[in-house]
C-alpha positions as CSV (number, residue, x, y, z in Angstrom):
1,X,19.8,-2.8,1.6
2,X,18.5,-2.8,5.4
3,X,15.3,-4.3,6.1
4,X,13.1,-1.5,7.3
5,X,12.0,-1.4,11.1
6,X,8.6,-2.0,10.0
7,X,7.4,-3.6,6.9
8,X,3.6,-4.2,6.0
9,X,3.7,-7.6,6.2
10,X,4.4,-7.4,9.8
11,X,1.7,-5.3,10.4
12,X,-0.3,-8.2,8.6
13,X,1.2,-10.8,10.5
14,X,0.4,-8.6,14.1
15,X,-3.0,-7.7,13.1
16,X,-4.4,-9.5,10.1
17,X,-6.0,-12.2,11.7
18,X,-8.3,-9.5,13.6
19,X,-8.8,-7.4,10.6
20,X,-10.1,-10.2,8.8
21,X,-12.7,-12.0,11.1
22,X,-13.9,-8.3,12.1
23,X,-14.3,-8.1,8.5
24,X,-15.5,-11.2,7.4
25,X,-17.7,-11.4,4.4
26,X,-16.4,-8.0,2.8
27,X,-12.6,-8.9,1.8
28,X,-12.6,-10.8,-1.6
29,X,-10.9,-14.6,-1.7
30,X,-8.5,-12.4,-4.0
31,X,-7.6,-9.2,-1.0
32,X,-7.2,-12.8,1.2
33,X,-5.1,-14.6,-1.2
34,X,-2.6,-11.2,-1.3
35,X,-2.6,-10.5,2.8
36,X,-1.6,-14.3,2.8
37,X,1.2,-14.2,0.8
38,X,2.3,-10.6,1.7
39,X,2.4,-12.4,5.3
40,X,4.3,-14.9,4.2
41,X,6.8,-13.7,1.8
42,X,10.7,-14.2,2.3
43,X,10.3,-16.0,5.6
44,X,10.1,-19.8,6.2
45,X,6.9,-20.3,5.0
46,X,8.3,-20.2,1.4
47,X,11.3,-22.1,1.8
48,X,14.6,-20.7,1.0
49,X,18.1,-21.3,0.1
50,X,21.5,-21.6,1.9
51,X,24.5,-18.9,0.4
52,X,27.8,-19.6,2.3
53,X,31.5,-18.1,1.2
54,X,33.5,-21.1,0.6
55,X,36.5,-19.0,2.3
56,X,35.3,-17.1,5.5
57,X,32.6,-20.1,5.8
58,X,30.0,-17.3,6.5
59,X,26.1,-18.8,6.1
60,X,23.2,-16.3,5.0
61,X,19.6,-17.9,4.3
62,X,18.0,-16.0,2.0
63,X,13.5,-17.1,2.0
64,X,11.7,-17.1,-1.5
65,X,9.9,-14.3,-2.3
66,X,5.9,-14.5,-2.5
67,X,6.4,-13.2,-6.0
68,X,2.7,-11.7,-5.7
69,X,2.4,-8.1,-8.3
70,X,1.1,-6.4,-4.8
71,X,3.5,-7.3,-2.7
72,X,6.0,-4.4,-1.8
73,X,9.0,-5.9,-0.8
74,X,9.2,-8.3,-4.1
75,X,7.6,-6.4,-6.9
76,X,8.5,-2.9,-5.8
77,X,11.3,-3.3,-8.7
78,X,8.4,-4.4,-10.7
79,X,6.3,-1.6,-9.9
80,X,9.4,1.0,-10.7
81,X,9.5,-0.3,-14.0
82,X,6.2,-0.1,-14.7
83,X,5.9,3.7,-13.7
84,X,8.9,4.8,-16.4
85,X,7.4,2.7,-18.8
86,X,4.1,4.7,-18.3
87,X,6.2,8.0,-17.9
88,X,7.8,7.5,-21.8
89,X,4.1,7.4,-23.1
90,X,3.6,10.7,-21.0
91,X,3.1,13.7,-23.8
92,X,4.8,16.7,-23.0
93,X,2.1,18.7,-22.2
94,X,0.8,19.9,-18.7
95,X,-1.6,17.5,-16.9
96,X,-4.9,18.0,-15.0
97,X,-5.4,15.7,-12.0
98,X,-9.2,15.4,-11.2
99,X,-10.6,13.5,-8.4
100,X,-14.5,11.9,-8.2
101,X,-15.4,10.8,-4.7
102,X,-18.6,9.0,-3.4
103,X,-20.6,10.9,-0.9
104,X,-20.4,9.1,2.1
105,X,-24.2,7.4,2.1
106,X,-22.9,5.7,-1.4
107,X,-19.5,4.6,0.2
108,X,-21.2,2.8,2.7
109,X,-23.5,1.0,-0.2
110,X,-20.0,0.5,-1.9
111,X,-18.5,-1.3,1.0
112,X,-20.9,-4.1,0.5
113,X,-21.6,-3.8,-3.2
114,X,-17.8,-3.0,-4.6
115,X,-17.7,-4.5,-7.9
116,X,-21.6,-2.6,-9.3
117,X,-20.6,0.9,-7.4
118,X,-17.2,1.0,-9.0
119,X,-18.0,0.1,-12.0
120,X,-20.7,2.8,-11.7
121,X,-17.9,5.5,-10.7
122,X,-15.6,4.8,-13.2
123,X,-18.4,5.1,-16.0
124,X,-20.1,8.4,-14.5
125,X,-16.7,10.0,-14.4
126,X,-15.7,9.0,-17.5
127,X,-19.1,10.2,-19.2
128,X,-18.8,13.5,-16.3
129,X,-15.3,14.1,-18.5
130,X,-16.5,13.6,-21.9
131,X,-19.7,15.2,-21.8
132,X,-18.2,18.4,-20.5
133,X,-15.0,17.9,-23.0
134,X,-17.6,17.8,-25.9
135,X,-19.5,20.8,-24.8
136,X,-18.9,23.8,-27.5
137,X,-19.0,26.0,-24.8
138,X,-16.0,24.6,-23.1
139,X,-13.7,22.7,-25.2
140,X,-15.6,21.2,-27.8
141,X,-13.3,18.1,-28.3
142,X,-12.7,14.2,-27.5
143,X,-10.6,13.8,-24.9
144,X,-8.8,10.8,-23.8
145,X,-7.5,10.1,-19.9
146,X,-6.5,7.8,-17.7
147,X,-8.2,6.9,-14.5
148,X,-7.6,4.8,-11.5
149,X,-9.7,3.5,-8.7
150,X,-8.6,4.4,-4.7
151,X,-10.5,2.4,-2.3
152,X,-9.2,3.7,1.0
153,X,-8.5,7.0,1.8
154,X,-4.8,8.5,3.6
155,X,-6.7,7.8,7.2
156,X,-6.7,3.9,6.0
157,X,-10.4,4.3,5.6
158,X,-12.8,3.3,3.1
159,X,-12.7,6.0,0.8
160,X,-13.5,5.0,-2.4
161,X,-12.4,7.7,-5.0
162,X,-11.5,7.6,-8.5
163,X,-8.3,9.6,-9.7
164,X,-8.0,11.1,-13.5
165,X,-5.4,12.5,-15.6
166,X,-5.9,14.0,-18.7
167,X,-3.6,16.1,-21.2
168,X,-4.6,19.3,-21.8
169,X,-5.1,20.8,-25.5
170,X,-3.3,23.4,-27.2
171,X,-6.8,25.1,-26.6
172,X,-7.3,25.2,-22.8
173,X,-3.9,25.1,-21.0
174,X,-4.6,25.8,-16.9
175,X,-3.6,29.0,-16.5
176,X,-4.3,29.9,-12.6
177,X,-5.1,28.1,-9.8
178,X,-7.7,25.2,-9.8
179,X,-10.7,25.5,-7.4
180,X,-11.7,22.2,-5.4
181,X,-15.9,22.1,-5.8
182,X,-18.1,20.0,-3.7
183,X,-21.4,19.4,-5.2
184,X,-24.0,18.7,-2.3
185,X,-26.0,15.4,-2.9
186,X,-27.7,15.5,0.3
């Protein structure tokens, strides 16, 4: 397979050290540990081996991988396995996606305060969901979904957002087109 003409570790390598000291004291030891060995993986840092065909005497090095789950050049195997794996415990019914996103005023509280204000999101989605679920008027009914957290948006900016999927019911299948709404917290 050809080695992309740009990967994100060389974007890391180019720009990371900048990134981090112009965020310094906001990136967890963890999002450190990860650029590191994102950076690092499959070059000399890691040490490698030496493959060579005992006929045409032809030499390839081949680095160790960082073997780190975010890494997308070694784990993206990893990561495909994960997603059919997930996709087998799909039901065969239609799915809702539904996004909750922090007004901006609560982003910029989030930047500094990530673990409290996620944690806050995922609960007041989750009890957003259920309460609504529950209501009689709606569907009357425990639901169950799945929900994960998005921290940056498609710009690369902090965006924290919390995506949901959730089954429907025999009861309430979507039957037209679903309506974005923006609820005003100003």
């Amino acid at each position: 397979m050809a080695r992309p003409a740009l990967e994100i570790a060389d974007i890391f390598r180019d720009h990371g050290p900048a990134w981090r000291k112009a965020n310094d004291g906001h990136v967890s030891l963890g999002q450190l540990k990860v650029m590191s060995a994102i950076e690092s993986c499959r070059t000399a840092a890691l040490g490698g081996h030496v493959m060579r065909c005992e006929d045409c005497l032809h030499t390839q090095i081949a680095y160790n991988s960082c073997r780190n789950r975010h890494c997308p050049k070694c784990q993206s195997s990893q990561a495909l396995a994960w997603m059919k794996q997930r996709k087998s415990e799909l039901l065969d019914v239609p799915y809702f996606h539904v996004v909750f996103t922090l007004p901006a005023r609560i982003a910029a509280i989030a930047y500094q305060n990530k673990a409290v204000v996620y944690d806050l999101l995922f609960k007041a989605s989750s009890q957003t969901m259920r309460t609504i679920a529950a209501d009689p008027k709606r569907l009357g009914v425990k639901i169950g979904f799945t929900s994960v957290l998005h921290t940056w948006g498609s710009a690369m900016s902090h965006h924290p957002h919390v995506h949901m999927k959730r089954g429907s019911t025999p009861h309430h299948r979507p039957t037209g087109p679903i309506i974005a709404v923006r609820i005003d917290t100003s």
